[in-house]
Structures are given as structure tokens and as C-alpha cells.
N, CA, C and O of each residue as an XYZ file, in Angstrom:
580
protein
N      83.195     20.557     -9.285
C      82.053     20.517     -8.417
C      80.819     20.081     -9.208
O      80.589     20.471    -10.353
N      79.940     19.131     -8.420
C      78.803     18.639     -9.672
C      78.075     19.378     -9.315
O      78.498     19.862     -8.265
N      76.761     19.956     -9.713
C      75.500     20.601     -9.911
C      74.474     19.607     -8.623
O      74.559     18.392     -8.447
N      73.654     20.474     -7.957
C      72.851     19.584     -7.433
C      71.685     19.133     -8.002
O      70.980     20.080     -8.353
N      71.024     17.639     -8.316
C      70.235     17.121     -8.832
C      68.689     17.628     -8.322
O      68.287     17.743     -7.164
N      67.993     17.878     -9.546
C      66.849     18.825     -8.974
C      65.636     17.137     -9.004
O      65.985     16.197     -9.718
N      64.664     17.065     -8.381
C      64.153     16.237     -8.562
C      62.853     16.995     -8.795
O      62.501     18.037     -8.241
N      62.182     16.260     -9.747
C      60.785     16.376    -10.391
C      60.005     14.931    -10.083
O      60.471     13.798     -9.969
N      58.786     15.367    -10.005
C      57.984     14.111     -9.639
C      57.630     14.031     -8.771
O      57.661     14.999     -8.012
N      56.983     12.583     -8.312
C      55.953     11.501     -7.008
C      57.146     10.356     -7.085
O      57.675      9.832     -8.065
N      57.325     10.208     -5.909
C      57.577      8.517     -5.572
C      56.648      7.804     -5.747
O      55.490      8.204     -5.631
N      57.072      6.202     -6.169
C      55.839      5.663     -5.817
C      55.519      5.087     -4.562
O      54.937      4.005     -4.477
N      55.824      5.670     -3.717
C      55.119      5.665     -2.458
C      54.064      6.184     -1.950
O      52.959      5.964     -1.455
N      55.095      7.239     -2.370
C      54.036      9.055     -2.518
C      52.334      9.339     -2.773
O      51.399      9.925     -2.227
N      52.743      8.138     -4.517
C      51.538      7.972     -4.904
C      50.649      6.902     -4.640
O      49.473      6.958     -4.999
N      51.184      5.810     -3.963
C      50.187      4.594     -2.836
C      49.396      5.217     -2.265
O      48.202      5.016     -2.487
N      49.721      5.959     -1.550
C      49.578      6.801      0.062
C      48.434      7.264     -0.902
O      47.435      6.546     -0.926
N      48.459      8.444     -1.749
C      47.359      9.404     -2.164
C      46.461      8.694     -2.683
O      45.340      9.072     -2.343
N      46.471      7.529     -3.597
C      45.602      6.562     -4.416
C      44.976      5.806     -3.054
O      43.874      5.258     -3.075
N      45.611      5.843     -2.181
C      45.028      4.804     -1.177
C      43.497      5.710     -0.897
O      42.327      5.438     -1.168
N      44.189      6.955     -0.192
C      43.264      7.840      0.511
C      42.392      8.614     -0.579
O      41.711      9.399      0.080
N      42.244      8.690     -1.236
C      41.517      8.755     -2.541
C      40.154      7.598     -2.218
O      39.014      7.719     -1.771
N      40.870      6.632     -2.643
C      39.691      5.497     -2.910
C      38.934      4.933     -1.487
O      37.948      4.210     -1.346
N      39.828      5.580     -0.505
C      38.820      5.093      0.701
C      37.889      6.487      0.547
O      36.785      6.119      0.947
N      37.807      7.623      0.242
C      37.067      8.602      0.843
C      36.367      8.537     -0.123
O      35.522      9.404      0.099
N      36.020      7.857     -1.552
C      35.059      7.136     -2.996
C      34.396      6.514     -2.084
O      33.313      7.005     -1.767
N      34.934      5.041     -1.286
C      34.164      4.341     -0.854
C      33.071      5.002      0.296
O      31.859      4.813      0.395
N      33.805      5.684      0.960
C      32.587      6.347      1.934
C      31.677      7.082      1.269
O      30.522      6.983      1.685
N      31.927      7.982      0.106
C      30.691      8.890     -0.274
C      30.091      8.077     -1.049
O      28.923      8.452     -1.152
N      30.376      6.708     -1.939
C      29.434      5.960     -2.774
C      28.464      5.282     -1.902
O      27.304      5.117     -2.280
N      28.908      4.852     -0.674
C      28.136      4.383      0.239
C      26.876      5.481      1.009
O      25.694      5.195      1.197
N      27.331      6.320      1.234
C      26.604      7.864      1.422
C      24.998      8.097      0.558
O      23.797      8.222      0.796
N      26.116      8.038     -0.737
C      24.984      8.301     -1.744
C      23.975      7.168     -2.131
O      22.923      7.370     -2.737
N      24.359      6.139     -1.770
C      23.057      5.266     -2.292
C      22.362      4.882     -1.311
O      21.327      4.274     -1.583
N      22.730      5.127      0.205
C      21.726      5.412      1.179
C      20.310      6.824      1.062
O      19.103      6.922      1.285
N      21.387      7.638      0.599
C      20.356      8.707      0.040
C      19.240      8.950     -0.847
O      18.219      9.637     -0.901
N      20.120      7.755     -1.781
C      18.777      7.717     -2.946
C      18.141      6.797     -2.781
O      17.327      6.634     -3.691
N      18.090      5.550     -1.470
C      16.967      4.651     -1.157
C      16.235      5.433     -0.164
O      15.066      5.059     -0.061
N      16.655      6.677      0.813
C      15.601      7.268      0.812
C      14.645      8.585      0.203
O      13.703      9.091      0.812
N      15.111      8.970     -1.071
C      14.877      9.531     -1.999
C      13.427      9.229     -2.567
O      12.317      9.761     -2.609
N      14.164      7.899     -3.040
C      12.544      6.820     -3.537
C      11.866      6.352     -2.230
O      10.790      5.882     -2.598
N      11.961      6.244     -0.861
C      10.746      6.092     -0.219
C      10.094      7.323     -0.260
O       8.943      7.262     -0.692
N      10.547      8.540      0.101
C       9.924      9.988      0.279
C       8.699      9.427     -1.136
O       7.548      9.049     -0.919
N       9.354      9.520     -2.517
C       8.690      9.123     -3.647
C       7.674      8.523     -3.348
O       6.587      9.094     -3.270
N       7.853      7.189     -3.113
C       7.069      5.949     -2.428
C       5.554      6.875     -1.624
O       4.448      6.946     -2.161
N       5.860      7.392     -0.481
C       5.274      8.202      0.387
C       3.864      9.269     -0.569
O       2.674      9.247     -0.882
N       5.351     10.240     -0.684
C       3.471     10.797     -1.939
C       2.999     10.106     -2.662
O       1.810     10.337     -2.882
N       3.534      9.115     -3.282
C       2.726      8.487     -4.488
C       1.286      7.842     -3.596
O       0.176      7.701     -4.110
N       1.476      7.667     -2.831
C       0.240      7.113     -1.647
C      -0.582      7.657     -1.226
O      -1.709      7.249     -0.944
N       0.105      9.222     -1.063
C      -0.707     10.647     -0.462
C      -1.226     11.028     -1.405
O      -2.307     11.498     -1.050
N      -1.040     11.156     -2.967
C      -1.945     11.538     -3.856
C      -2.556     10.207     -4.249
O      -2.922     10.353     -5.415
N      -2.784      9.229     -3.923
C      -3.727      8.566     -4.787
C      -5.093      8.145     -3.266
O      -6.135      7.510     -3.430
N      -4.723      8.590     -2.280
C      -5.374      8.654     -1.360
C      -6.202      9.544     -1.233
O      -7.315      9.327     -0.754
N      -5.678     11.081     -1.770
C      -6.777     12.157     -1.769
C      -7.266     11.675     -3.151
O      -8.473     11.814     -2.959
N      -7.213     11.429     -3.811
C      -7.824     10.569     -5.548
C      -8.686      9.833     -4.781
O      -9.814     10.319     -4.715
N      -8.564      9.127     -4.364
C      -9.580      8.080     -3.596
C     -11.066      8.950     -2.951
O     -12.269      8.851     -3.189
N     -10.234      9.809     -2.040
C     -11.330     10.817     -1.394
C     -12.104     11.368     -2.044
O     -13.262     11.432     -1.631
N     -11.690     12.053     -3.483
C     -12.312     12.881     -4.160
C     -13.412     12.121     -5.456
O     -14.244     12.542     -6.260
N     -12.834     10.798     -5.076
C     -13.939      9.619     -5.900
C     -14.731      9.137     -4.765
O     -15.485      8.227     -5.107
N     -14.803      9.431     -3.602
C     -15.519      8.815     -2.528
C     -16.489      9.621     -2.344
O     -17.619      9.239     -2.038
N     -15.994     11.422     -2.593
C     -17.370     11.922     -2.323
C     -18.580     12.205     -3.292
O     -19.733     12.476     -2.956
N     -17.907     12.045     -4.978
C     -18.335     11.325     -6.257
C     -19.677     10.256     -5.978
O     -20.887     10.306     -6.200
N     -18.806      9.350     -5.412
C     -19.975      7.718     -5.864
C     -20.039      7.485     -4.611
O     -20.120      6.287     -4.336
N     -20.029      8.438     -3.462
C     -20.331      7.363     -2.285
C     -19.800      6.104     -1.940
O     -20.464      5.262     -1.336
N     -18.457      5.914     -2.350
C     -17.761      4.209     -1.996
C     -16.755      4.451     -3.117
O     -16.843      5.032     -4.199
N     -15.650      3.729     -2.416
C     -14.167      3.473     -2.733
C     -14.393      2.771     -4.368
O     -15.481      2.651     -4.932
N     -13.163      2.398     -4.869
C     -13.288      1.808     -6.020
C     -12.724      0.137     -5.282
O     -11.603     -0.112     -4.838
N     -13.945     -0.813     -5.360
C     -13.796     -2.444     -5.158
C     -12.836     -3.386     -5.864
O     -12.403     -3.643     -6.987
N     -12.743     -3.750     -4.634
C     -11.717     -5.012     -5.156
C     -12.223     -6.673     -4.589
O     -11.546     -7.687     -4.754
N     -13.412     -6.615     -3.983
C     -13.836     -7.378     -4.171
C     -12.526     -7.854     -2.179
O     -11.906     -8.870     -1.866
N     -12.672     -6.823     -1.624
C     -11.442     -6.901     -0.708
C     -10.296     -8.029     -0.560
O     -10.147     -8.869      0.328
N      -9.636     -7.807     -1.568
C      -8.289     -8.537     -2.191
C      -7.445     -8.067     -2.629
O      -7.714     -7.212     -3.472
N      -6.267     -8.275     -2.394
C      -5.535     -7.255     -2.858
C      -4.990     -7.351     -4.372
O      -4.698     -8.487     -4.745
N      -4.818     -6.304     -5.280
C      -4.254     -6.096     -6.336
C      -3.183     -4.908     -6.542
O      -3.032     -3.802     -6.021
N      -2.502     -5.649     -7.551
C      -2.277     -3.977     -8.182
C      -2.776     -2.860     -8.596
O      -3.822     -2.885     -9.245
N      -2.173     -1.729     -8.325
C      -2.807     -0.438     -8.293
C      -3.119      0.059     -9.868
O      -4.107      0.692    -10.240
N      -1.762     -0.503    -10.853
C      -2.341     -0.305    -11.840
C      -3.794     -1.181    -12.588
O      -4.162     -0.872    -13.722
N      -4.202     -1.805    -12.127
C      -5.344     -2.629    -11.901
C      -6.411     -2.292    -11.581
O      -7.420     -2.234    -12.284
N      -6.267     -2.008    -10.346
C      -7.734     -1.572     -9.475
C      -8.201     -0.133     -9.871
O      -9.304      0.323    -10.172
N      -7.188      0.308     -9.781
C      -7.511      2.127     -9.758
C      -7.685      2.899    -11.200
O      -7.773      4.096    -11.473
N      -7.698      1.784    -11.956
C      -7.509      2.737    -13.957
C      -9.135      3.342    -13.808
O      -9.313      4.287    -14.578
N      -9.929      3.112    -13.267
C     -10.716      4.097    -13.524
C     -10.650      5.634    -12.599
O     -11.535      6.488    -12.552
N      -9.667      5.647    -12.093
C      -9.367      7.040    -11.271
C      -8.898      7.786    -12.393
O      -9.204      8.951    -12.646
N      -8.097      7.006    -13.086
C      -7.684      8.081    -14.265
C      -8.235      8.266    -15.503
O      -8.490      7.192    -16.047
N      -8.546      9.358    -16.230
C      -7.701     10.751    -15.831
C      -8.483     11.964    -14.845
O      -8.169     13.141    -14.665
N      -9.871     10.982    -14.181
C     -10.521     12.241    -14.054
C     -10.185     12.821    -12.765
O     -10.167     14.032    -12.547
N      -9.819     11.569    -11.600
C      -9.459     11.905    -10.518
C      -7.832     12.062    -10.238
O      -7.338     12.721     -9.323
N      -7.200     11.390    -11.123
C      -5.724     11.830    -10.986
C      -5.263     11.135    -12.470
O      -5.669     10.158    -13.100
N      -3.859     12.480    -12.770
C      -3.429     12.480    -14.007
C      -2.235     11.493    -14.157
O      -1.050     11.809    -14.045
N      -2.890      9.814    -14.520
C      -1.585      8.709    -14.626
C      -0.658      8.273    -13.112
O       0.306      8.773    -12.532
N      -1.427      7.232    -12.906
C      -1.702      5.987    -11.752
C       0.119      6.395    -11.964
O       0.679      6.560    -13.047
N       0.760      6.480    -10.582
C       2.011      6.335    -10.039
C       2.548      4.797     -9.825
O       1.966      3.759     -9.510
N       3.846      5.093    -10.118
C       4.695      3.401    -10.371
C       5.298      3.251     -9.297
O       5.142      4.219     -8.553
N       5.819      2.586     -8.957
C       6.890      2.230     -7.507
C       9.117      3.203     -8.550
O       9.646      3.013     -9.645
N       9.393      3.812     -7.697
C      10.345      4.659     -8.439
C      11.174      3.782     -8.594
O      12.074      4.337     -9.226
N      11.580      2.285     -8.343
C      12.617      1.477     -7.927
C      13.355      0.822     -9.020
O      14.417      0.203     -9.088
N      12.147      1.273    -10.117
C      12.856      0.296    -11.311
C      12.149     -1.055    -11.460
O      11.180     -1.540    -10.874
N      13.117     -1.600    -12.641
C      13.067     -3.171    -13.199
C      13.181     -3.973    -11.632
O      14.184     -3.693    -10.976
N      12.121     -5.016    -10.988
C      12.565     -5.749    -10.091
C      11.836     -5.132     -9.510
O      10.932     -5.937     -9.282
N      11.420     -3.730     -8.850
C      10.858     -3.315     -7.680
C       8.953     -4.210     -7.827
O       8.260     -4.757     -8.685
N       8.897     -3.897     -6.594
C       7.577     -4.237     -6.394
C       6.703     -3.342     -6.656
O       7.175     -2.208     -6.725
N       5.370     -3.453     -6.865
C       4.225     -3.174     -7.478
C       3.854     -2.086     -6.250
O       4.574     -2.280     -5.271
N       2.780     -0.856     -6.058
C       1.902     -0.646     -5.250
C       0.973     -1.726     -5.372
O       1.056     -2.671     -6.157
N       0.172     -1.526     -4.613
C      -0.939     -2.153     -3.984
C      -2.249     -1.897     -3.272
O      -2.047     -1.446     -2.145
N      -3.731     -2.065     -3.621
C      -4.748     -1.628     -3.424
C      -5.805     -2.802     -2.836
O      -6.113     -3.878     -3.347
N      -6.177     -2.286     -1.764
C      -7.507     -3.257     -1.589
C      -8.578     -2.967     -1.262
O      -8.707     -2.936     -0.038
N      -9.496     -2.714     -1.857
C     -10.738     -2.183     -1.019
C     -11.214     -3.237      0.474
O     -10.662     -4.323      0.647
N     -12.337     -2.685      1.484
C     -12.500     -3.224      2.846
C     -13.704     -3.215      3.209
O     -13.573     -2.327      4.052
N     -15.255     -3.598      3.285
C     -15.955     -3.749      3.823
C     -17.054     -3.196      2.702
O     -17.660     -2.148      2.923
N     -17.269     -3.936      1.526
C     -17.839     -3.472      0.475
C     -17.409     -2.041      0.092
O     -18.131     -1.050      0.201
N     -16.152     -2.058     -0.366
C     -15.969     -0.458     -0.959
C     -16.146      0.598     -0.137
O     -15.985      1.720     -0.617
N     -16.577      0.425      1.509
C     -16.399      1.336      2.421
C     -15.303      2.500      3.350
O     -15.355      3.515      4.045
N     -13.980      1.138      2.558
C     -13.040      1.826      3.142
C     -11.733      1.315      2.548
O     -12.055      0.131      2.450
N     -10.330      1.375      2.024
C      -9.377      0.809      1.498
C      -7.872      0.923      2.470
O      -7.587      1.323      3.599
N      -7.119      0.306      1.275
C      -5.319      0.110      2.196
C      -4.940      0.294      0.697
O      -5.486     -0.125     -0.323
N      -3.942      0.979      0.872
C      -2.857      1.342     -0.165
C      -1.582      1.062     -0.019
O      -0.929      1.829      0.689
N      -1.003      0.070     -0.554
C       0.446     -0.434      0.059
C       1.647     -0.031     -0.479
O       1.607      0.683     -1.481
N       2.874     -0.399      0.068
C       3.958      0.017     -0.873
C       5.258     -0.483      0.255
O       5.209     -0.294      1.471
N       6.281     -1.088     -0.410
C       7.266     -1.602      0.343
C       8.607     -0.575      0.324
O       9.264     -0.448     -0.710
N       8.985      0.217      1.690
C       9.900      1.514      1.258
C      11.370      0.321      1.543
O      11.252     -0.767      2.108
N      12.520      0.819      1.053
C      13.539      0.508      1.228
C      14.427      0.493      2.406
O      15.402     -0.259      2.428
N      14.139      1.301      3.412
C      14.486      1.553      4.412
C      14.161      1.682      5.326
O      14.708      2.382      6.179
N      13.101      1.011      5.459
C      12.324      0.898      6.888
C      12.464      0.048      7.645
O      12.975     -1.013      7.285
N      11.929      0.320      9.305
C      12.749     -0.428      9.809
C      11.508     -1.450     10.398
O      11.695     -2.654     10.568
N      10.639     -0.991     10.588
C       9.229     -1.314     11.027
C       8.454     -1.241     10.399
O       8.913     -0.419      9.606
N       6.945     -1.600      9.853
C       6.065     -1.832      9.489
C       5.628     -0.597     10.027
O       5.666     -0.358     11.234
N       5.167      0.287      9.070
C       3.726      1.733      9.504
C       2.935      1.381      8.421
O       3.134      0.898      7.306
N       1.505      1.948      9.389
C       0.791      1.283      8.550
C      -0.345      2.148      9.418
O      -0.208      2.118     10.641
N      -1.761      3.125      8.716
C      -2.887      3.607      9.153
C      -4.028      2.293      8.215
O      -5.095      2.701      7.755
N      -3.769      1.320      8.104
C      -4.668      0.606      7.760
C      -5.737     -0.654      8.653
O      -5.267     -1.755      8.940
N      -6.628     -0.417      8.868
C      -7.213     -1.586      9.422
C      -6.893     -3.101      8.759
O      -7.402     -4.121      9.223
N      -6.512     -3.101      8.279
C      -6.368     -4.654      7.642
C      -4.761     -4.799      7.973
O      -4.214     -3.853      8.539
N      -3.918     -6.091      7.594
C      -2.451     -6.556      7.701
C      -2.340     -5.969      6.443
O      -3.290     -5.405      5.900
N      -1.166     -6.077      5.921
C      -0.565     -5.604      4.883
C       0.086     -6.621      4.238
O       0.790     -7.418      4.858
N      -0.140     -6.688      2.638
C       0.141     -8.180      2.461
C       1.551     -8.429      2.571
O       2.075     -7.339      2.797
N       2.568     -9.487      2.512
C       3.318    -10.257      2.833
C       3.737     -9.328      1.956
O       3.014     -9.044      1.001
N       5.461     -8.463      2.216
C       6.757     -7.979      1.587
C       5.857     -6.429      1.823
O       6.650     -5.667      2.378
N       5.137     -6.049      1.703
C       4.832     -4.644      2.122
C       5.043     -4.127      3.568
O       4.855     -4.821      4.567
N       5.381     -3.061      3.575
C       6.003     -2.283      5.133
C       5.594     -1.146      5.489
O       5.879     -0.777      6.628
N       4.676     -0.122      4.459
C       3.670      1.000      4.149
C       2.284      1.054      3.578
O       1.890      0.934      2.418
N       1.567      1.294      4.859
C       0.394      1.108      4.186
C      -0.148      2.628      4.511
O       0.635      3.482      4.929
N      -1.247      2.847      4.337
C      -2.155      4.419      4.452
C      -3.637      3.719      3.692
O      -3.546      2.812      2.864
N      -4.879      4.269      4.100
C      -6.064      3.456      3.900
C      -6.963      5.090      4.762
O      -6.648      6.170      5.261
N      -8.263      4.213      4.436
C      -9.237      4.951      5.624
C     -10.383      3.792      5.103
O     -10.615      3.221      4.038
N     -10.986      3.778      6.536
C     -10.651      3.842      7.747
C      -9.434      3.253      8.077
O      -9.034      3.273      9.241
């Protein structure tokens, strides 16, 4: 009488099947996650605007008038270096990295009033509390008036 053969192991079928379903449920959460972290960095995007806006305010009630740009737009690290350090501690970057775009500053009606720009990743529409357009590739603005 022979012994019955014990089997140890995966087929490789066995293991198609599991490698398959494996790498599809990678692909869904890698996709997951980098939706998350483009809106991660707009949230980012967002305050970096909200604090350099109350910075703005708190230099407005200072000198009576915004910091000029001669109403044109620039970069923020540009326009705004004299906010720092007294009105805020080191002008905020865009979180996006090598390649991302710049913020953006313009003063409006002789230093009466500004737009603060910033292009979020995931937007679907243009918001914007600014009286002026927002220059070309920007989709967030915040200003006063």
C-alpha cells in the first residue's frame, strides 16, 4: 500500500490569482493617496494666503496702505520681503516643490487694497474674493477689497 502524498505549497495559479489581487488593491490605494496629498497642499496653499493676508492687515493698520506693487503682479517673495520678520516670521512657498508655481501679489488702487494668488491642484473653478482677474494659471485668489 503506498503512503498518501502530503502536498506543501501554492500552485502557480494559486499564486496569479493572489499577486493579481494584491496589485489591483496597490493600484487603488496609490491612486487614493496622491489625490489626498494634492489636497493636502491646497489646504497648505489656503493658509499660506490666510496668514499673509492678516500680515497684510496688521501692516495696513501700521502705514495706512498695503505694501505697492506699482499694481502688477509679482512674486510674493518679491513684493512682500519687507513684511518680514516684523509682520510675519518667513514669506511662505507654494508646498508643490521643484516646478510648482510661485504665489503671487499685487497691490490695487495705489496700495489701497491687494490680491494674493495661488494655483491649488484641485480645483475645479476659479474662487477668488479679489476685485481684480487673477493672472493667467492662477485659480485662488483672497485680497481686500
Amino acid at each position: 500500500m503506498q503512503a498518501p502524498r502530503l502536498r506543501f505549497g501554492f500552485t502557480l495559479l494559486e499564486l496569479l490569482v493572489v499577486i493579481t489581487i494584491i496589485g489591483l488593491l496597490a493600484s487603488v490605494g496609490l491612486a487614493s493617496y496622491g489625490r489626498a496629498q494634492a489636497r493636502a497642499r491646497d489646504a497648505r496653499r489656503q493658509s499660506d494666503l490666510t496668514t499673509m493676508r492678516n500680515s497684510l492687515e496688521i501692516y495696513y493698520a501700521e502705514n495706512n496702505a498695503y505694501v505697492s506693487t506699482g499694481d502688477v503682479w509679482q512674486d510674493v517673495s518679491d513684493a512682500l520681503v519687507e513684511l518680514d520678520p516684523t509682520y510675519i516670521r518667513g514669506l511662505p512657498s507654494d508646498p508643490g516643490g521643484s516646478g510648482s508655481v510661485s504665489y503671487r501679489y499685487r497691490s490695487i488702487s495705489n496700495a489701497q487694497g491687494y490680491c494674493i494668488a495661488a494655483n491649488l491642484e484641485t480645483a475645479e473653478t476659479t474662487q477668488s474674493s479679489c476685485t481684480v482677474t487673477l493672472e493667467s494659471g492662477y485659480d485662488y485668489g483672497v485680497g481686500n477689497p
